[in-house]
C-alpha positions in Angstrom: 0.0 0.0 0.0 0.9 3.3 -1.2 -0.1 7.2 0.4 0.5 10.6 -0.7 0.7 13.3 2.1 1.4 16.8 3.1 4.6 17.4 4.3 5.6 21.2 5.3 4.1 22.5 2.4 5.4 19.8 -0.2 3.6 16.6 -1.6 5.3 13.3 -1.3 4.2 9.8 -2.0 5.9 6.5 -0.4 4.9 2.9 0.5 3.5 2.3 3.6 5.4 0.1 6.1 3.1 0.3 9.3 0.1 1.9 10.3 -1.1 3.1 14.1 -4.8 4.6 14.6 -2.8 8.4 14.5 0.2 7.5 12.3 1.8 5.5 9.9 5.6 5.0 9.0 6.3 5.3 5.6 9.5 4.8 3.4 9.7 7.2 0.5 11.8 6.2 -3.1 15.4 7.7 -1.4 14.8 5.1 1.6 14.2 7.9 4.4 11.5 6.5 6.4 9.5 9.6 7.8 6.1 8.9 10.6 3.2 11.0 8.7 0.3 11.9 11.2 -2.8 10.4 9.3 -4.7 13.4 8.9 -2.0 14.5 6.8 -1.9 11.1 4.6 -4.5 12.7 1.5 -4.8 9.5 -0.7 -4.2 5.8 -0.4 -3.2 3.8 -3.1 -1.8 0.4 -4.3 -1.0 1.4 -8.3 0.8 3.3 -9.8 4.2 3.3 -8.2 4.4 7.1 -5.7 7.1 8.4 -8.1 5.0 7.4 -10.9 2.0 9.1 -9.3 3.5 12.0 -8.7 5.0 12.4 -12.4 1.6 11.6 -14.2 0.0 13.9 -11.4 2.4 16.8 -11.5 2.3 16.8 -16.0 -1.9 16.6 -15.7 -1.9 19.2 -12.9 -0.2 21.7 -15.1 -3.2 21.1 -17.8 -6.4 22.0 -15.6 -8.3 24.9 -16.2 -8.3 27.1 -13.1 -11.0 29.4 -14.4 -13.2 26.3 -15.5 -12.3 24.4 -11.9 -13.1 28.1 -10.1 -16.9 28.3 -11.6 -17.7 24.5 -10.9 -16.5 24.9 -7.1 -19.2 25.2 -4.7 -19.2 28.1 -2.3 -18.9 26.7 0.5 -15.5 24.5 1.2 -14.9 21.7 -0.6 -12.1 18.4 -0.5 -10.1 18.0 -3.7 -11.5 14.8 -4.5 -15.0 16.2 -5.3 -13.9 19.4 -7.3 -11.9 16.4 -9.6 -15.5 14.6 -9.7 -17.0 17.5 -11.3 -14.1 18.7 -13.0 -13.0 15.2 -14.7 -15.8 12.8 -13.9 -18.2 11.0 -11.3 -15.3 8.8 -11.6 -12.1 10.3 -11.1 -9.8 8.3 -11.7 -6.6 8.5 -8.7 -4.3 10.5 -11.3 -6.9 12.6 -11.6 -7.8 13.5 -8.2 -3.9 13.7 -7.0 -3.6 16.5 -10.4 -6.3 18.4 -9.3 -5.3 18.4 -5.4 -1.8 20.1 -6.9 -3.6 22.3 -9.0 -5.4 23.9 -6.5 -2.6 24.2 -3.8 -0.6 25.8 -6.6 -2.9 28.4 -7.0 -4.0 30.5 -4.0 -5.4 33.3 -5.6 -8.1 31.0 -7.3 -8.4 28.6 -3.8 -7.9 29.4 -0.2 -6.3 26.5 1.4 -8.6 25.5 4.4 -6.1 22.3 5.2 -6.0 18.8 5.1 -6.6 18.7 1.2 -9.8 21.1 2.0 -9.8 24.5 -0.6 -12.4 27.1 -1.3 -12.5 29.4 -3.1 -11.8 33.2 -3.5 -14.3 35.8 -4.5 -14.8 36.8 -8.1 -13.5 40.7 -7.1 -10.2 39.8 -5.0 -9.7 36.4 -8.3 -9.9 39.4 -10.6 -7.2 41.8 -8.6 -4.6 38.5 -7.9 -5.0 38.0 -11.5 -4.7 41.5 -13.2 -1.6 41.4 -10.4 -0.3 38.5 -11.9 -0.3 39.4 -15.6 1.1 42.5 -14.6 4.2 40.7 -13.0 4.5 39.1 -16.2 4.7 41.8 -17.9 6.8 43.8 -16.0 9.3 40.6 -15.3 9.1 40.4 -19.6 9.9 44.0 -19.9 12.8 43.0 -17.7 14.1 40.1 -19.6 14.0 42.4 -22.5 15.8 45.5 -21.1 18.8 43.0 -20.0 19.1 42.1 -23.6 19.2 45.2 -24.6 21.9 46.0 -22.1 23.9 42.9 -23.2 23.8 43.5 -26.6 25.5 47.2 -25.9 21.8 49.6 -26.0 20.7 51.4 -23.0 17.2 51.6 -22.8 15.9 55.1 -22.0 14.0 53.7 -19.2 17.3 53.0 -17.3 19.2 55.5 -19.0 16.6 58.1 -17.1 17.0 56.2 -13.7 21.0 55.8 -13.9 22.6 57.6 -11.5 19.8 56.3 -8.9 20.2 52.8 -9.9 24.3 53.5 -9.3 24.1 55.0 -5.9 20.5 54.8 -4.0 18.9 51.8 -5.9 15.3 50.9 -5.3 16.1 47.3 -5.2 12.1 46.5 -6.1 12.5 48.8 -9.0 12.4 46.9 -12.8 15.2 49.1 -14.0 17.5 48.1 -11.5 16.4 44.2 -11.9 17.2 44.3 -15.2 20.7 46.0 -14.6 21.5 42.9 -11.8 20.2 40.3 -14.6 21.9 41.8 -17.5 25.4 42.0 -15.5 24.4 38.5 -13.9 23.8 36.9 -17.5 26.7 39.3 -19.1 29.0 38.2 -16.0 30.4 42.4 -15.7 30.3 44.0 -12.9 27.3 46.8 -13.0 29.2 50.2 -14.3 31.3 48.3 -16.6 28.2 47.1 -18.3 26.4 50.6 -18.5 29.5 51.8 -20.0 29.3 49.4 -22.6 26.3 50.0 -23.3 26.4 53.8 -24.0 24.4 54.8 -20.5 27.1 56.9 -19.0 27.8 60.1 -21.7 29.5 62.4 -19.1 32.0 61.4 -17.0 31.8 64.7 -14.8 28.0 63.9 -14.7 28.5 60.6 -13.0 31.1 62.4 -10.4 28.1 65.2 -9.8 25.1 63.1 -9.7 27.0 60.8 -7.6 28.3 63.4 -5.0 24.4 65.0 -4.8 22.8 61.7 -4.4 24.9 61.7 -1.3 25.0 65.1 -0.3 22.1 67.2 -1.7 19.2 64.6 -2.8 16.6 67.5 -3.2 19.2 69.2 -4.8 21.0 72.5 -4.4 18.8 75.1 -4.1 17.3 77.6 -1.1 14.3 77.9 0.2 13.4 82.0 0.2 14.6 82.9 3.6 15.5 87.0 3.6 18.9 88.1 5.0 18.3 89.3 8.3 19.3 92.8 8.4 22.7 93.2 10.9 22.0 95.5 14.4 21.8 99.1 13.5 23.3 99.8 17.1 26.6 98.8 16.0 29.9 101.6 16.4 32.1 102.4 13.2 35.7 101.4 13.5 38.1 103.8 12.9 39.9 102.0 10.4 40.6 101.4 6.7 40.7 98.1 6.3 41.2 95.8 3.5 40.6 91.4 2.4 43.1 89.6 0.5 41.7 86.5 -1.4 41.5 85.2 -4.7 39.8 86.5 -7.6 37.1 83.4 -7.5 36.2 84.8 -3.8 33.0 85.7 -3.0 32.1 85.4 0.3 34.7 87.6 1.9 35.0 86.6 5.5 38.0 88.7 6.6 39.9 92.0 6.6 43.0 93.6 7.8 43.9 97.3 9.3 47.0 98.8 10.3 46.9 101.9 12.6 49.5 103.7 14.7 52.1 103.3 11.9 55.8 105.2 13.7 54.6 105.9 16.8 55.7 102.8 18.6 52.5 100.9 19.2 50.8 99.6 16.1 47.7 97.5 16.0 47.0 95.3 13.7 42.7 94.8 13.3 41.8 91.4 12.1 37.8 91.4 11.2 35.7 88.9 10.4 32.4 88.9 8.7 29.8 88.7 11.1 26.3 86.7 10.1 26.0 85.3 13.9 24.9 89.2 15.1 21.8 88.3 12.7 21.4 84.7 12.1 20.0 83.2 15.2 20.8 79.4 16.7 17.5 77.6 15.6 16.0 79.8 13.3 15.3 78.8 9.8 18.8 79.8 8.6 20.7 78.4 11.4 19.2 74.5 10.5 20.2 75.5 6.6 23.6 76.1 7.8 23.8 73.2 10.2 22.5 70.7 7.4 24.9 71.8 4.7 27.8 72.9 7.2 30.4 74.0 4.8 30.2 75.7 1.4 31.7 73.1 -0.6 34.6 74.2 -3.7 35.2 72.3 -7.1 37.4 73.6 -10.1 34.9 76.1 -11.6 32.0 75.8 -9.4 31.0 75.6 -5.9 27.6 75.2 -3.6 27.7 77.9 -1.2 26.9 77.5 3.0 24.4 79.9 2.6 22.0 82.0 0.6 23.8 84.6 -1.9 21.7 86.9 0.1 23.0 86.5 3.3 26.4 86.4 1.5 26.4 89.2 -0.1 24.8 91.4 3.0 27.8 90.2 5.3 30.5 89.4 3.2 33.3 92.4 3.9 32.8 94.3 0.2 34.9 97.0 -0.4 32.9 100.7 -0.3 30.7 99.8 2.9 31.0 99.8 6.6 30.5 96.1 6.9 29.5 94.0 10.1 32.7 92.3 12.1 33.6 90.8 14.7 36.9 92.3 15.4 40.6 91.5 17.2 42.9 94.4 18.0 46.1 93.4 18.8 48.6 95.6 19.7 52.3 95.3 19.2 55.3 97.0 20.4 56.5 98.4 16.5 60.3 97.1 17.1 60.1 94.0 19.6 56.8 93.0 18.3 55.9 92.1 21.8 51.9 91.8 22.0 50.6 94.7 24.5 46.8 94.3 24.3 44.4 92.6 22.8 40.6 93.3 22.3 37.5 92.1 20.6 34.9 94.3 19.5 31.4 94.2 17.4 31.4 96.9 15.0 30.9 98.0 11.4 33.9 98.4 9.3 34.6 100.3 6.6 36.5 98.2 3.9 38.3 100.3 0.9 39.9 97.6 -0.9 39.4 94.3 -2.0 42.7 92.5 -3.0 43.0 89.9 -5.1 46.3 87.9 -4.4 46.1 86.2 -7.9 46.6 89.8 -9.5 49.1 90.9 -7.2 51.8 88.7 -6.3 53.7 89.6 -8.9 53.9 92.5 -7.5 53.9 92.0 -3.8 56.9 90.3 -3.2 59.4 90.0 -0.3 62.0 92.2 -2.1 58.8 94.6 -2.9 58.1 95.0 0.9 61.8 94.8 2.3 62.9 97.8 -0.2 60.4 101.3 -0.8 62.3 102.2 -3.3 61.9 99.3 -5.5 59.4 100.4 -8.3 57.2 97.7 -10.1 55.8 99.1 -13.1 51.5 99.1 -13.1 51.7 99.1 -9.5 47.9 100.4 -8.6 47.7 103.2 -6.2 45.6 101.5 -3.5 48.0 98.9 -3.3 51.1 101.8 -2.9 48.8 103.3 0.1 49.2 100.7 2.0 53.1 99.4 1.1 54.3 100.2 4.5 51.4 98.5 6.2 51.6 95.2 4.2 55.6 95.7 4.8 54.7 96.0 8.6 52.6 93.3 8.5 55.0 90.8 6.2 57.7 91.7 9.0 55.7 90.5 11.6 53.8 87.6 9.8 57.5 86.5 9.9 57.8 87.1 13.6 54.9 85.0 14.1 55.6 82.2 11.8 59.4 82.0 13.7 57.3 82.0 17.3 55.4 78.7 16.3 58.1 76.7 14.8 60.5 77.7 18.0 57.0 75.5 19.6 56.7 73.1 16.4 60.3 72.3 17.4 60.9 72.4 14.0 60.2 74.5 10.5 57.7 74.3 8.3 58.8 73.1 5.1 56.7 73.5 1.8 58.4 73.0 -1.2 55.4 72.2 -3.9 53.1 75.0 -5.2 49.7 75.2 -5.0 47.6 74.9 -7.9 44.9 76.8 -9.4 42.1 75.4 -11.8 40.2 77.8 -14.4 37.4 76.4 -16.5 37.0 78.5 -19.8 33.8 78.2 -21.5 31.7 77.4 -18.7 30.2 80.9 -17.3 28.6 80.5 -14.0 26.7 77.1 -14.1 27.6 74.1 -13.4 30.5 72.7 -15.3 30.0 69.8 -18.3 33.0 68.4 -18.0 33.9 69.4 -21.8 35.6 72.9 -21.0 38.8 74.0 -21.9 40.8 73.4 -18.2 43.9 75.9 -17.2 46.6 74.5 -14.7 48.7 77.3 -13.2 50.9 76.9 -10.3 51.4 79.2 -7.3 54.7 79.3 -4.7 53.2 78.4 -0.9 54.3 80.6 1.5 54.1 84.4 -0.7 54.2 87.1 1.3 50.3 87.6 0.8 49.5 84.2 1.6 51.6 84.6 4.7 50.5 87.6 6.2 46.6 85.8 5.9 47.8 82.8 7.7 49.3 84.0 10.4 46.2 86.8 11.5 43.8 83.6 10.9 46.5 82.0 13.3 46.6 84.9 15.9 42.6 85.1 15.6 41.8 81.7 16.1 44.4 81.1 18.7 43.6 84.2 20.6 39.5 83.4 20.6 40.0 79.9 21.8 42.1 81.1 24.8 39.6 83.7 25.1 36.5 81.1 25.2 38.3 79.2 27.7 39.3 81.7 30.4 35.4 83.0 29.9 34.4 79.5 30.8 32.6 79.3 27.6 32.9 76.4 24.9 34.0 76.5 21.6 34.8 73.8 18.6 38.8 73.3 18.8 41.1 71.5 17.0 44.2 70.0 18.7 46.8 68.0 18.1 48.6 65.6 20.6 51.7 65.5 18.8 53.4 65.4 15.5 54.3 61.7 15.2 53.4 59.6 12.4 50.1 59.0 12.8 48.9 61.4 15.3 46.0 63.3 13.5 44.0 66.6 14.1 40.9 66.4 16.3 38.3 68.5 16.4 36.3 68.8 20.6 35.2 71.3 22.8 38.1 71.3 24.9 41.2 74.2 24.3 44.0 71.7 24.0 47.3 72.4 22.2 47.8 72.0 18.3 51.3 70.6 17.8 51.2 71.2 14.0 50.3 75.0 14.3 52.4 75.5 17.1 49.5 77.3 19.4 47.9 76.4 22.6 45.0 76.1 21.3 43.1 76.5 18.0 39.4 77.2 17.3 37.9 77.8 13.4 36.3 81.2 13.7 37.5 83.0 10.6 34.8 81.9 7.8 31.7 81.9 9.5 30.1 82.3 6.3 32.0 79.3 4.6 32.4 77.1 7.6 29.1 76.0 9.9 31.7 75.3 13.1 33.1 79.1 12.4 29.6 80.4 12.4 28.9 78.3 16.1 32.4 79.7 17.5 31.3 83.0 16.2 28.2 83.0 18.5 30.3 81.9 21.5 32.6 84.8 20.9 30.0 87.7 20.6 28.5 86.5 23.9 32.5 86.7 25.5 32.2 90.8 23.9 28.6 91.2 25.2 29.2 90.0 28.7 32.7 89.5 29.6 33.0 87.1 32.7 29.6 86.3 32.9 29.1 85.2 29.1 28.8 81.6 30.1 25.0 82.4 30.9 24.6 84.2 27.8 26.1 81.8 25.8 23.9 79.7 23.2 25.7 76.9 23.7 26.8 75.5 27.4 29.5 73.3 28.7 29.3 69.5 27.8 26.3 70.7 25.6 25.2 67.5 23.7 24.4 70.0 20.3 27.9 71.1 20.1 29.2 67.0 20.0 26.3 66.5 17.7 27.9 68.7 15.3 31.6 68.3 15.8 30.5 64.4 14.7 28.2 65.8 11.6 31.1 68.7 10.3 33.7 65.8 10.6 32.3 63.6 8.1 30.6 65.7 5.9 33.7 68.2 5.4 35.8 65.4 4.9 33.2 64.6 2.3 33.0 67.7 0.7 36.7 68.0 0.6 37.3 64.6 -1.2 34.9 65.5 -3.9 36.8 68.5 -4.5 40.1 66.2 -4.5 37.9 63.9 -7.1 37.2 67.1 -9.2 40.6 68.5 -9.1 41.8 64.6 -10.0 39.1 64.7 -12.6 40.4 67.8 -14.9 44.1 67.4 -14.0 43.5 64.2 -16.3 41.3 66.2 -18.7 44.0 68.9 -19.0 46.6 65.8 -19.9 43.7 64.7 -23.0 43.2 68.5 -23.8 47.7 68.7 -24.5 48.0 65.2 -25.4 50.5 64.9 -22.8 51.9 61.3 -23.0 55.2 61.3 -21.1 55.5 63.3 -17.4 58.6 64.2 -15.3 58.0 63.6 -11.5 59.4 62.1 -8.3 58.9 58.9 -6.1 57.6 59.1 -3.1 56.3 55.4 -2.4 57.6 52.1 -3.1 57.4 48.4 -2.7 59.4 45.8 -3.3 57.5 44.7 -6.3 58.9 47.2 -8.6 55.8 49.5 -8.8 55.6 52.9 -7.0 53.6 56.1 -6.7 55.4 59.1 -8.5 54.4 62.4 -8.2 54.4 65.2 -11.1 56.5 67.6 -11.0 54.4 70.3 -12.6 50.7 68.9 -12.3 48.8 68.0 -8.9 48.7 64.4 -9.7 50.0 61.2 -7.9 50.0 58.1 -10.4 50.7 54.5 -9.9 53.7 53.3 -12.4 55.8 50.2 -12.9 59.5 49.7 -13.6 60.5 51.1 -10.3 62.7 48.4 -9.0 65.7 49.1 -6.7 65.0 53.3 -7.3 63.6 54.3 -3.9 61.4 57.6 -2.7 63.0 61.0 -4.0 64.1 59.3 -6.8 63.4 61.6 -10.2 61.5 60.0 -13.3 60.3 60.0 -16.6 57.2 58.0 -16.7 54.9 57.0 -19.9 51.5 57.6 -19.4 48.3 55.1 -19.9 44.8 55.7 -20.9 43.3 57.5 -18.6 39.8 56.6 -17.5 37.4 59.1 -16.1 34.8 57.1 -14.7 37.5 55.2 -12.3 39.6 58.5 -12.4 42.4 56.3 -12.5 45.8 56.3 -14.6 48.8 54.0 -14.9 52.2 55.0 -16.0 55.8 53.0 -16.6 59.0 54.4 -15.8 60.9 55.0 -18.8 64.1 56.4 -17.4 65.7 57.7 -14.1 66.6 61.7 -14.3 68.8 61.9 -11.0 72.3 60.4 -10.2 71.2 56.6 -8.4 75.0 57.1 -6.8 74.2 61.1 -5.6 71.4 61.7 -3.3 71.8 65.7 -3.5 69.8 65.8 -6.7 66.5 63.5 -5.2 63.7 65.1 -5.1 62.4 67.0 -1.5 60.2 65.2 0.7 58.7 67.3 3.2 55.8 65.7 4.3 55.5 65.5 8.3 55.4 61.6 8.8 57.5 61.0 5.9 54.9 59.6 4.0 53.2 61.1 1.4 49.1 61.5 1.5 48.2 63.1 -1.6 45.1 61.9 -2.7 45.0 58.9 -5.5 42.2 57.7 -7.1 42.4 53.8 -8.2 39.7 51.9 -10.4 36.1 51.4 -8.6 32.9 49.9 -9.2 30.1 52.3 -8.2 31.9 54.9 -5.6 35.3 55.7 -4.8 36.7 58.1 -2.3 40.1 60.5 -2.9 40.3 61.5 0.5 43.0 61.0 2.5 44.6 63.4 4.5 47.7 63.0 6.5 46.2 64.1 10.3 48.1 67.6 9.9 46.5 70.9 8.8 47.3 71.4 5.0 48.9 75.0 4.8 49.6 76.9 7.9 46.9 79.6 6.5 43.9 77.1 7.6 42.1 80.1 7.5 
């Protein structure tokens, strides 16, 4: 004797070796012998064979009419054995009955499954949604199969085309689009990108890089919501000053200022200002949280998403012409020791004459320039000879300062690679395509304008984090244990020293309307002016104040974020400005190796750091000539080989300088990826001693 039976959700047929009143033993065809309770046993049988049964049962099941069973079912519930009777005949035969007892368990939106081989079955309105559900899966799961082909046969349908960059980097995994991406790259065996870019899906490489970095950043994209500028206090006093920004021509929101007065009478102070948006913009209000959720304006080679509104820029950024809104540090110095006599904050409107532009002007301001009045530059502009002897004072005693902090460091401060500018021609004030024609100049770290900048951002931001801390108030610091390999910058709310800089301690508070940290410190500091001693009180933010860990923790990762997207950018057109010259061969230096022979080599003349071969036995500071690969924009990677050494192997005077802190070098270097990559890698020291 023979049964079928329910087991965990499956059919299975066997012979029958014993049977008790509740249960019988039965062996199935693989030998197992499994105890089936006998209200699960559905049919008994002596012929066919179970496997046999099964097989005839499973191909007849697969030829019953579901609609035609459904209208002969009674309403009420039913056992399979009668439904075959009126769907087959008075006299099923056992086949039959076993088919139609799979049919129906296979089908659930036609029969309910009321157990033990009982169905009934489902109402005509819910049999009509489970079926128009159905042949919509089937459609969609065709359109599927058929946007996979497509895909594999090198077409992008516009479907997925449209959805790209969502499929890439925030995938609804339900989606068809993205189905038929994962079955196109399972059937095509290539890994996702590789098989869009085959197909013709990805036209701009700078789009990927942007679409990419606002999926992640800016999902509801880039725009304001219309908040107005706050208007500053109209009780504010006018400084008695002239004063005057130095940044770059690309600078808009101008966030500091300089004055000299007092010029040969043996005490000169030397104004720092900063903008001031945190005498309007209050913590919590509307343009507080916009600040707080974007947290840093964030800067790309021709392009860049401001902190906040152009109207709130342009009302406190320090434009030349106005009395401008500042938060101001007077420090006064003895005009030959250069011994500090006084300091003093105020809140104040500043009249700013001039708005330098260091880009236009280091040719002219040079060392010799401001060591020697006499020297005469030709096309000198006359607002820039009004103030020679101030910026000549204030060279003299950026030098001072500079000298102070490495006697601290223990050490000098060594930069011996320019910086380097990026100009996009052709793009005017949109967002770039990626197709513009890219300009590469250099610039010497450490000019005399650059200089006198860092150190007053250094004497500001040391001087208000001393100032925080003797008020008892808290600020956002950045320290630095030491300058060992290894030990990087950390950003709390205590004043602890900064070895790097060479300060005690080290607050941001100079670009409060580029920096969301600046613009918190900036709050702390105007409630230290208001109310001295007692400013702890007044102070929005108090000590071991959850908020300001909150966004310590959010400004870390998102402005290491921002600033490895603008590594990825600058990556991105220092390999479009080697296409644009057809550059093939570069001269640079080693400053990594292995044993294997390959190496990281840096370019003399370009900001890039490329992986090459052929470097056996050279070592770091050796000098190369390296052959350059394809380049690939998508992975923002490039491969060279080492064609010949430039430097003496026997004479180590001609290596190139290495003057990295922890002897290793951390420029950023991109290498191939699948969906993402990140550039970001910093080295756990401030980059310039400007950190402005």
């Amino acid at each position: 004797m023979h049964a079928l039976f329910e087991d965990a959700g499956k059919f299975l047929a066997g012979r029958i070796l014993s049977e008790a009143e509740a249960s019988s033993q039965i062996e199935l065809d693989s030998g197992k012998r499994v105890k089936v309770k006998a209200a699960n046993i559905l049919l008994k049988f002596n012929k066919p064979g179970p496997a046999d049964l099964l097989a005839q049962a499973q191909a007849l099941a697969g030829e019953v009419d579901l609609d035609l069973a459904w209208e002969f079912a009674p309403d009420n519930d039913f056992g399979f054995a009668d439904i075959a009777r009126e769907y087959f005949s008075e006299n099923a035969s056992l086949i039959e009955q076993a088919a139609m007892l799979l049919a129906l368990f296979a089908a659930p939106h036609y029969f309910r499954r009321a157990g033990k081989g009982r169905f009934k079955k489902a109402p005509a309105e819910i049999l009509q949604q489970a079926l128009a559900a159905i042949e919509k899966k089937k459609q969609i799961q065709a359109q599927i199969d058929a946007w996979a082909q497509e895909l594999i046969g090198g077409q992008c349908p516009t479907p997925i085309r449209e959805q790209l960059y969502k499929i890439l980097f925030r995938p609804d995994k339900n989606a068809p689009e993205y189905k038929a991406v994962v079955e196109a790259s399972r059937q095509a065996q290539q890994a996702p990108l590789q098989l869009l870019q085959q197909a013709g899906a990805i036209a701009s490489a700078y789009e990927f890089h942007w679409q990419r970095f606002l999926l992640d950043y800016f999902p509801k994209g880039t725009g304001f919501a219309d908040l107005p500028a706050p208007p500053p206090p109209d009780d504010l006093p006018l400084a008695e000053v002239q004063a005057y920004s130095i940044d770059d021509s690309q600078t808009t929101e101008i966030d500091d200022a300089l004055s000299v007065t007092g010029l040969g009478t043996g005490q000169v102070t030397v104004g720092i200002h900063i903008a001031a948006p945190g005498l309007a913009i209050a913590p919590g209000s509307d343009l507080d949280k916009l600040g707080r959720n974007r947290l840093s304006t964030v800067y790309m080679p021709g392009y860049k998403i401001t902190m906040l509104p152009d109207a709130v820029v342009q009302t406190y950024t320090l434009d030349a012409g106005r009395n401008n809104p500042a938060v101001s540090l007077y420090v006064t110095y003895d005009e030959a020791s250069l011994e500090v006599l006084n300091k003093t904050t105020r809140l104040e409107r500043v009249p700013v004459v001039h708005n330098f532009r260091h880009d236009r002007l280091d040719h002219i301001i040079t060392a010799e320039w401001l060591a020697n009045p006499d020297l005469v530059v030709p096309d000198t502009p006359a607002e820039l000879q009004g103030v020679r002897h101030e910026l000549a004072f204030l060279h003299r005693l950026a030098q001072h300062l500079k000298a102070q902090r490495e006697q601290v460091r223990g050490k000098p401060e060594t930069f011996t690679r320019p910086d380097y500018t990026f100009r996009l021609e052709g793009n005017g004030k949109g967002v770039p395509t990626g197709q513009e024609v890219v300009r590469i100049s250099t610039r010497k770290r450490g000019a005399p304008l650059d200089l006198i900048v860092a150190e007053a951002a250094i004497v500001a931001n040391s001087s208000w984090g001393q100032w925080l801390a003797e008020c008892n108030v808290p600020g956002i610091y950045r320290s630095q244990a030491s300058m060992a390999p290894g030990v990087k910058v950390r950003m709390s709310t205590k004043a602890l020293p900064h070895a790097g800089m060479g300060v005690p301690c080290y607050v941001w508070a100079t670009s409060p309307l580029r920096r969301y940290v600046d613009l918190v410190n900036q709050w702390q500091i105007i409630a230290c002016a208001r109310h001295g001693t007692t400013a702890a009180l007044a102070a929005p933010f108090k000590p071991k104040d959850a908020d300001l860990f909150s966004i310590i923790s959010s400004f870390d990762s998102t402005y290491s974020a921002y600033n490895g997207y603008q590594a990825s950018m600058e990556r991105y057109w220092t390999l479009r400005y080697l296409e644009q010259n057809a550059i093939t061969e570069l001269d640079g230096a080693i400053i990594r190796d292995d044993d294997s022979g390959s190496a990281l080599v840096r370019a003399d003349t370009l900001p890039l750091v490329i992986n090459v071969l052929g470097a056996q036995g050279m070592g770091r500071g050796a000098r190369v000539r390296v052959r350059l690969g394809q380049a690939d924009l998508i992975s923002l990677d490039i491969h060279g080989t080492i064609t010949a050494r430039l430097d003496d192997p026997d004479d180590s005077s001609d290596d190139a300088p290495l003057d990295d802190e922890d002897g290793e070098d951390n420029s950023p270097v991109a290498g191939p990826i699948a969906i993402a990559v990140d550039l970001n890698d910093t080295d756990g020291t401030d980059p310039t001693p400007a950190a402005p």
